[in-house]
N, C-alpha and C positions, 0 to 999 in steps of 0.2 A: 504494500500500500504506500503511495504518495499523501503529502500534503501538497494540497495545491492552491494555486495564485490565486488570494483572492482579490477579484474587481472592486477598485474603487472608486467611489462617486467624481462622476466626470468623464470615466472610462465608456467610450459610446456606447459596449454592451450592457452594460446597465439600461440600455433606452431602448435597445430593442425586442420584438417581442420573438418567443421560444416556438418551436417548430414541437408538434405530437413526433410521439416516437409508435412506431408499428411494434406490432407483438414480437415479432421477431429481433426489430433493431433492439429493444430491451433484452431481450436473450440473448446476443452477442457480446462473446467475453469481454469486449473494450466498452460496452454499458455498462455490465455487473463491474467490471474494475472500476468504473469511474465512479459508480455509487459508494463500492468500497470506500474509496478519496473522497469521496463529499462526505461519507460521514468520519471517516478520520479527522479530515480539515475541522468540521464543524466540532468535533470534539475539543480538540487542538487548540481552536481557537474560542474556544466555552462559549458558542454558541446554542441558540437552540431550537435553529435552523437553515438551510444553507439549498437556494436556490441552482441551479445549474447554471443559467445565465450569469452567476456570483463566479463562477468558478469559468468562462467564458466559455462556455461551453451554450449553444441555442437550441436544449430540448426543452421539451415541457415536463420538469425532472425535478424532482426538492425531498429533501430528510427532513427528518425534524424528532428531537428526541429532547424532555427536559429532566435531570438529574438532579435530587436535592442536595446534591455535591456543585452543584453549580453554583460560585462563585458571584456569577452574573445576575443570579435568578434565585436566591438560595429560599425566597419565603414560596416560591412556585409550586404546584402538583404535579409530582412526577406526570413524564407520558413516555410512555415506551417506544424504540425504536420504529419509526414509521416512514418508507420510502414511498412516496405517488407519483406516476406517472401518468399523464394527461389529466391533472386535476381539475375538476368543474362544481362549481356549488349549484347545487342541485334547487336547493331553498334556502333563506336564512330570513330573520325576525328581521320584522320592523323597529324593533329596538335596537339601537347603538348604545356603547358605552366608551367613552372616552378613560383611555391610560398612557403611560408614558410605554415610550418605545424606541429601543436601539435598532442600531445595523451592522451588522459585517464587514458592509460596504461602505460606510460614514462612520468610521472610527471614531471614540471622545464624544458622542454628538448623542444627545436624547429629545424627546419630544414629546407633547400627547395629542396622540392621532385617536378619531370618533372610527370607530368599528362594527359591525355586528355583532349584538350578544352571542348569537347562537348561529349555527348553521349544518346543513347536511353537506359533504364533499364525493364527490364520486371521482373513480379513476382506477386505475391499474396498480398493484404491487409488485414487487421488483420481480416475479414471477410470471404476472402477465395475466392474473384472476384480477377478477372486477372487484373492486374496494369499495366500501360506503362507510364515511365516517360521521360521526354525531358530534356534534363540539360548539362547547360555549366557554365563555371567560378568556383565560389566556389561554387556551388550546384554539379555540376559532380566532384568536388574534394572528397567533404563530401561522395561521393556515393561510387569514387573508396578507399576512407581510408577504409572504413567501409566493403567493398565487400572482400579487403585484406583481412583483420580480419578474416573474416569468412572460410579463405581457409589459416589461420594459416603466414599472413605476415604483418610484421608492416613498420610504416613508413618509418625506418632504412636499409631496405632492398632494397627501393624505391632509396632512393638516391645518385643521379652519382656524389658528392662532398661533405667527411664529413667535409671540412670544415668550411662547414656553420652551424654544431651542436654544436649549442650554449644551456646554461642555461638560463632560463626565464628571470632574474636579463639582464643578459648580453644582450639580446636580444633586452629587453627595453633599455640598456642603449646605445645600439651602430649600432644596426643594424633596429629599427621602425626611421624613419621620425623624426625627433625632439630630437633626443636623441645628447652624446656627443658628 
């Protein structure tokens, strides 16, 4: 397993949008390798998610896994290893909920982007069986960051008030719970 380059903001492929992958291109050892490396990298880089486009690659391809070892995320609910390919929300509520939210690809940089509470996801698993997920809170947050990505938009785009873009320093010092 590699880790691999991640894109950052400014990088064109951040803007553009990811190409479906066929049942078979997913079955081919240089997908199953590259998902290996995407979820390396996202490990790697204590993430707890990691589009394909992030990694310049133009499939419609993203992990996403949260660890209450995660540094980044440590008050989070775990969610277990989850690879999608051709991801599509199928429904999601009328209700948004506004939180703060990083990137991989905007290093230092946080924000609070409004989301859907809840939502259904459908798509492929790294196998190539049809997937249908259920998710609300930060699991459908993680799902719409990441689904962005892949149709070339980042967090920055989300957001009805810059704000609250703050640097990670800052962040910690004034705007988590406990700070000055």
């Amino acid at each position: 397993m590699a880790f691999l380059k991640i894109a950052r903001l400014g990088h064109p492929v951040l803007r553009m949008k990811a190409n479906p992958l066929s049942k078979e291109e997913l079955a081919r050892d240089g997908t199953q390798r590259l998902i290996d490396d995407m979820v390396q990298t996202m490990r790697e880089a204590r993430g707890v998610g990691l589009a394909a486009t992030q990694v310049h690659e133009l499939k419609r391809l993203f992990v996403m896994e949260v660890k209450t070892a995660n540094p980044r995320y440590p008050e989070r609910e775990e969610l277990e290893l989850t690879i999608v390919a051709n991801p599509e929300i199928k429904t999601h509520s009328e209700e948004t909920e506004e939180d703060w939210e990083g990137c991989l690809s905007i290093p230092d940089m946080r924000g609070v982007v409004p989301r859907y509470a809840s939502l259904v996801l459908s798509g492929l698993d790294r196998k190539g069986n049809p997937l249908e997920i259920e998710a609300s809170g930060f699991h459908a947050r993680v799902i719409q960051h990441e689904l962005d990505h892949l149709d070339g938009v980042v967090f920055l785009d989300r957001m009805s008030d810059l704000s609250t873009l703050t640097h990670l320093q800052e962040f910690e010092d004034f705007w988590l719970e406990g700070g000055e």
